[in-house]
N, C-alpha and C positions, 0 to 999 in steps of 0.2 A: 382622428384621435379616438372613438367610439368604437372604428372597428379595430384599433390595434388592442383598445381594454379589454374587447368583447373575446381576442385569440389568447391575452394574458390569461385572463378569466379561465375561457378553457381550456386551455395548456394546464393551466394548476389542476383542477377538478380531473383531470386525465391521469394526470399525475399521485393525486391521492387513491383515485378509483384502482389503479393498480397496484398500489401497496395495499390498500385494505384485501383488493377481491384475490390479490397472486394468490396469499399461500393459502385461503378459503377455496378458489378452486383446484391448489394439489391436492389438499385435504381431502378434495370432495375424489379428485380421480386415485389417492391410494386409499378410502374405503373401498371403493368399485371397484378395484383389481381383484381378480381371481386368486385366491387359496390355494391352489395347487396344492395336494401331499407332497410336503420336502421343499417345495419352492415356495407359497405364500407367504410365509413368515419370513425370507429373507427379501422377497421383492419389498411388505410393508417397512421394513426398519430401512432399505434405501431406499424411500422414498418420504420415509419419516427426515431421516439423516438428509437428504435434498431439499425440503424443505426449511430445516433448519437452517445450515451455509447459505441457501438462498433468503434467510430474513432480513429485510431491508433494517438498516442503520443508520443511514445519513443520507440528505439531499444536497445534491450543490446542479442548481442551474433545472434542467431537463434530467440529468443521470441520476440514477437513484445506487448508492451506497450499499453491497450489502456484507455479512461476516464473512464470506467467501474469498470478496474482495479485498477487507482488509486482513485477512492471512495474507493472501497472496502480496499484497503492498511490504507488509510486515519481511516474508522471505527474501522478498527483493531487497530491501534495506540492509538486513541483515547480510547478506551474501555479498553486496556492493562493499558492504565494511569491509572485508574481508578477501575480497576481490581488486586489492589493490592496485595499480601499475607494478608497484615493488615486491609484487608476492607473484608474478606471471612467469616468472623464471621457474617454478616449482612446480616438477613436473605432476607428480602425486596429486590429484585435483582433491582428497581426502586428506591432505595438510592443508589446504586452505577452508574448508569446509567440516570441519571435524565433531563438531559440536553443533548440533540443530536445535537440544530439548527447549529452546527460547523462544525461537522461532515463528512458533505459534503462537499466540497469546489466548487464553481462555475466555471463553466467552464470560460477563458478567464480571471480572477484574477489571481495576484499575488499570492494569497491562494494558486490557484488550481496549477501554476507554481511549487510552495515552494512543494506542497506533492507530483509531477510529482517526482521532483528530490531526493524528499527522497525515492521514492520507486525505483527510478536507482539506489540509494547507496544500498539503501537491496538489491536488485538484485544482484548487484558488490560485497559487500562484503561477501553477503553467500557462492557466486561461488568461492570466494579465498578461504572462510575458509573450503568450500570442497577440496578443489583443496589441501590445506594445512595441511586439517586432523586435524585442533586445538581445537578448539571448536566444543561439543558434547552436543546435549539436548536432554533428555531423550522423549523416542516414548510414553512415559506415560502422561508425563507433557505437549506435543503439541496433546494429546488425549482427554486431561481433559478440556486444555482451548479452543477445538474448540469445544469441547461438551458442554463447559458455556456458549461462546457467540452466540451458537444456540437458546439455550434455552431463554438466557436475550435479547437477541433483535427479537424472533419471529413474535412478534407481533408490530414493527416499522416499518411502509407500505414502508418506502423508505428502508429497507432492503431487504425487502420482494421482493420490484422490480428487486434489482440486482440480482433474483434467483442464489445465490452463491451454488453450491453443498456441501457434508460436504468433500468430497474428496478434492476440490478447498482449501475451505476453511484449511485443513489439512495441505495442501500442502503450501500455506501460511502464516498460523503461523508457521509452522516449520522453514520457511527462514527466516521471522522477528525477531523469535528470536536465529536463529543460528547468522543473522548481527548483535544485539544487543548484545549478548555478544563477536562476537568477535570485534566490535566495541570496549566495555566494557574495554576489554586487549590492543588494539591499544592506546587507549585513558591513561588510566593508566601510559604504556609505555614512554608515550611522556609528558606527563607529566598534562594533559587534566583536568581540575577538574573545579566544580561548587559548590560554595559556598552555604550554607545553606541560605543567604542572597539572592540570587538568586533564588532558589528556594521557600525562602519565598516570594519575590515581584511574580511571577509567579503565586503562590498558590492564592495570595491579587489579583493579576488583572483578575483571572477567577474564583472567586469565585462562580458563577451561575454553573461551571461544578461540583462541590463538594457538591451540596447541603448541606452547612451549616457543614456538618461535618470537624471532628477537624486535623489541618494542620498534623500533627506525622502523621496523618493516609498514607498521601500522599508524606512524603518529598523523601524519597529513590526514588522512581518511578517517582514523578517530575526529581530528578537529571538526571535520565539514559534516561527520555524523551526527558531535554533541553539537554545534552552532544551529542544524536543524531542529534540533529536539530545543533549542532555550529560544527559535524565533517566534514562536506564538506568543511568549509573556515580553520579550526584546520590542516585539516590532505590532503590539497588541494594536493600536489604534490604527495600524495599516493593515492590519489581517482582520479587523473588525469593519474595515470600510468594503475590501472584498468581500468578505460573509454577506451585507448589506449588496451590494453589485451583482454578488452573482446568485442573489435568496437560496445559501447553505443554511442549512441548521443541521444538529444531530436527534437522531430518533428516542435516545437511550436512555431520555429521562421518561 
């Protein structure tokens, strides 16, 4: 029992030593880069700008959280909206995708807070449903949509920057939608549901993300997007026992 405290212990202290020292030693190797005439000045601002996306945000477990990650969480959610079953007949991958300005949420907004904390709940809730063995999504279905949103957002320059790999990216829709269905069943359970009415005022007030096409196309997908966004305050005392299980917190205060 002494030497499992003694690896807890240094597991954490490993853990803090590399959010404090990461962006102390970028800081330290983009004063040390060379000036170049013409070139210094652009290698310092990316390397300013890498630093940045790489600022850590949230812990859950060993992984450490950071803004980089949650754009990229954020795109993914957004494009799954939108990415329906019902919308794979079109062929124009720029009718389902039409509208990104949201996409990204700003650092220092409540936005950008709101998608921190829904990617600790993906986080939390994938690790349970591993942990649990419940929910299973096929290595086909998390092959094919990380092979579509390659494809339909290659050429969107702010994707482009997050150089996501397809492994990352793999490795990310796998958990978003292993928490979304086992969300799915949590929710169900407890008795969780979202009115057609609801997701028709949703579908009405972002109309710009749908480019004009017709509500049926989106209502399923809408429901499993807003029942994600209302399970942290729904199902708080069991998202609080995970935060507790797997020592998440957020960095942002």
């Amino acid at each position: 029992m002494k030497s499992s405290s003694i690896k807890s212990t240094t597991k954490f202290f490993t853990l803090v030593l590399g959010v404090l020292w990461g962006p102390l030693l970028a800081l330290g190797a983009s004063s040390n880069s060379s000036s170049s005439p013409g070139g210094g000045s652009t290698q310092t601002l990316t390397s300013q700008k890498a630093r940045i996306v790489n600022a850590a945000v949230a812990v859950v477990a060993e992984d450490v959280l950071t803004i980089r990650r949650v754009n990229l969480s954020s795109i993914l959610e957004h494009w799954l909206l939108l990415h329906s079953e019902a919308t794979t007949h079109l062929e124009n991958n720029s009718e389902r995708s039409a509208d990104h300005k949201d996409w990204i949420p700003v650092w220092g907004t409540p936005a950008f807070r709101a998608e921190t904390s829904l990617l600790v709940v993906d986080e939390l809730v994938s690790r349970e449903a591993q942990f649990q063995q419940t929910a299973q999504i096929p290595t086909e279905n998390v092959q094919k949509l990380t092979n579509q949103i390659i494809e339909d957002l290659k050429n969107w320059p702010p994707w482009k920057d997050l150089e996501a790999s397809p492994e990352e990216l793999r490795a990310m829709m796998g958990r978003h939608l292993l928490a979304t269905e086992f969300l799915k069943t949590k929710s169900e359970a407890s008795g969780l549901q979202v009115s057609e009415l609801d997701a028709r005022n949703y579908f009405e007030a972002n109309k710009a993300q749908f480019n004009g096409l017709d509500y049926k196309l989106f209502n399923e997908a809408i429901k499993k997007f807003l029942i994600r966004r209302q399970t942290e305050s729904s199902l708080k005392s069991w998202i609080d026992g995970l935060r507790g299980k797997y020592h998440a917190r957020l960095l942002l205060d």
